[in-house]
C-alpha positions, 0 to 999 in steps of 0.5 A: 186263817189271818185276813193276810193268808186269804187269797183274792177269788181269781177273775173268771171272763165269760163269753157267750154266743147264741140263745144262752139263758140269761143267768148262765154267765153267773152260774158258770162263774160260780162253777168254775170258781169252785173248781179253781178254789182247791188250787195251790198254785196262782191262777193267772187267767180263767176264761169261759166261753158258752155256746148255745146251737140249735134244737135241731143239733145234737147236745147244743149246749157247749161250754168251754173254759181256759185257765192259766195256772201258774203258766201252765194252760188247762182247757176243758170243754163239754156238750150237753142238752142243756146249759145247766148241764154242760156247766155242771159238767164243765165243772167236774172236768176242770176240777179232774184236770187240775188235780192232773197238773196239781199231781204232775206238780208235785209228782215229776210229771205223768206217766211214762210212754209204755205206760198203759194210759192211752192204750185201746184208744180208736183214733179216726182220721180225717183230712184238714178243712178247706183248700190244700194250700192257704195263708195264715190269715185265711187259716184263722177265718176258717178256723173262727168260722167252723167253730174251732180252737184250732186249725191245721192247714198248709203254709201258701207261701213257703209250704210248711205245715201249720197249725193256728189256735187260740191262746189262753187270753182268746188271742191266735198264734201259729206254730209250723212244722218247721221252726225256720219257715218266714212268714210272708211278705205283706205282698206275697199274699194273693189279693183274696186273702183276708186281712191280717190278723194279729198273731203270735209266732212260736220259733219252736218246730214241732216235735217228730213222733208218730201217732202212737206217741202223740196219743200218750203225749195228749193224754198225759198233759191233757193239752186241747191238741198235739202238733206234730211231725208223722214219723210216718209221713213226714207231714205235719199232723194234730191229734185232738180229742172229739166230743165223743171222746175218742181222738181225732187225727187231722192230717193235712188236706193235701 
């Protein structure tokens, strides 16, 4: 290979929050950029995110990494023990990824719905956290506050279904149930909501299906959620995956 055919190594931003040893930074560069070495296609952003609870939590150590291929979002994220260990693992878990939408690249996509992926997987309900009924802003509070990605919750001002989330540059946008729902007036927000925060819009509704389906749709992208209209209910529903690998369905707290 010619210097011209060598590509540059691809940036890879981390972050880190709590007691995290001194040298994970560089340790999960290194990991990750090991995993993103194998990828045919152009990476476009890499993001790490660590986290170190408490002795007295179980699997303190998290690690979290978003990468942007060619337009294409892949997230990972694992618990362990140790940082060390949750690297390592984070490691492994993006390289499986990658070679998943390499494969889907070359291949005309996953499997098909009737497929056996999916199938056997328990899926434990819980309701959305917090009020029934809240602003978009208060949405992303609570969101940062319990530590999540992302965060279903019900619109106060027009009554849609919602979900916020972080993006693949660590910024927020908000999805709704229904595509033609306004975001509300500066005015219309009651005086104890937090401030605005900065936050995309998507325009696209959420798709309609029901659970069975979004199982399928989750595994098969390996998406960090699916959004998405309950056939059964008619509700607004996110199915994600849980640390102790079943998925989890939150559907709205009201």
């Amino acid at each position: 290979m010619n210097r011209s055919q060598i590509r540059p190594l691809p940036e890879v931003r981390v972050e880190v929050r709590g007691e995290v040893p001194g040298d994970a930074a560089e340790y999960a560069r290194t990991k990750v950029l090991a995993a993103l070495g194998k990828v045919g296609e152009p990476v476009l952003g890499t993001r790490v995110k660590l986290s170190q609870a408490g002795a007295s939590v179980r699997h303190p150590a998290h690690a979290q990494v978003n990468v942007d291929v060619n337009g294409r979002p892949v997230r990972a994220h694992v618990a362990a023990d140790t940082m060390p260990e949750a690297i390592d693992l984070l490691r492994d878990r993006l390289a499986g990824r990658l070679s998943r939408v390499h494969r889907r690249g070359h291949h005309g996509g996953g499997p098909r719905p009737g497929s056996r992926i999916g199938q056997g997987r328990r899926v434990v309900r819980r309701r959305a956290h917090g009020p029934a009924r809240m602003t978009p802003a208060q949405a992303v509070y609570r969101m940062e506050a319990l530590g999540y990605g992302f965060h279903l919750f019900t619109d106060a001002a027009s009554g849609v279904d919602s979900v916020v989330y972080r993006d693949a540059e660590g910024g927020h946008r908000l999805a709704r149930a229904r595509g033609d729902a306004s975001a509300p007036a500066p005015s219309d927000l009651p005086p104890t909501a937090p401030p605005a925060v900065p936050l995309g819009v998507s325009g696209i509704p959420a798709p309609r299906m029901g659970v069975e389906e979004a199982v399928w749709r989750l595994e098969a992208t390996g998406l960090p959620f699916v959004f998405f209209v309950d056939t059964a209910t008619e509700r607004g529903a996110l199915l994600h995956r849980r640390r102790d690998g079943l998925h989890g369905l939150v559907t709205p707290a009201e």
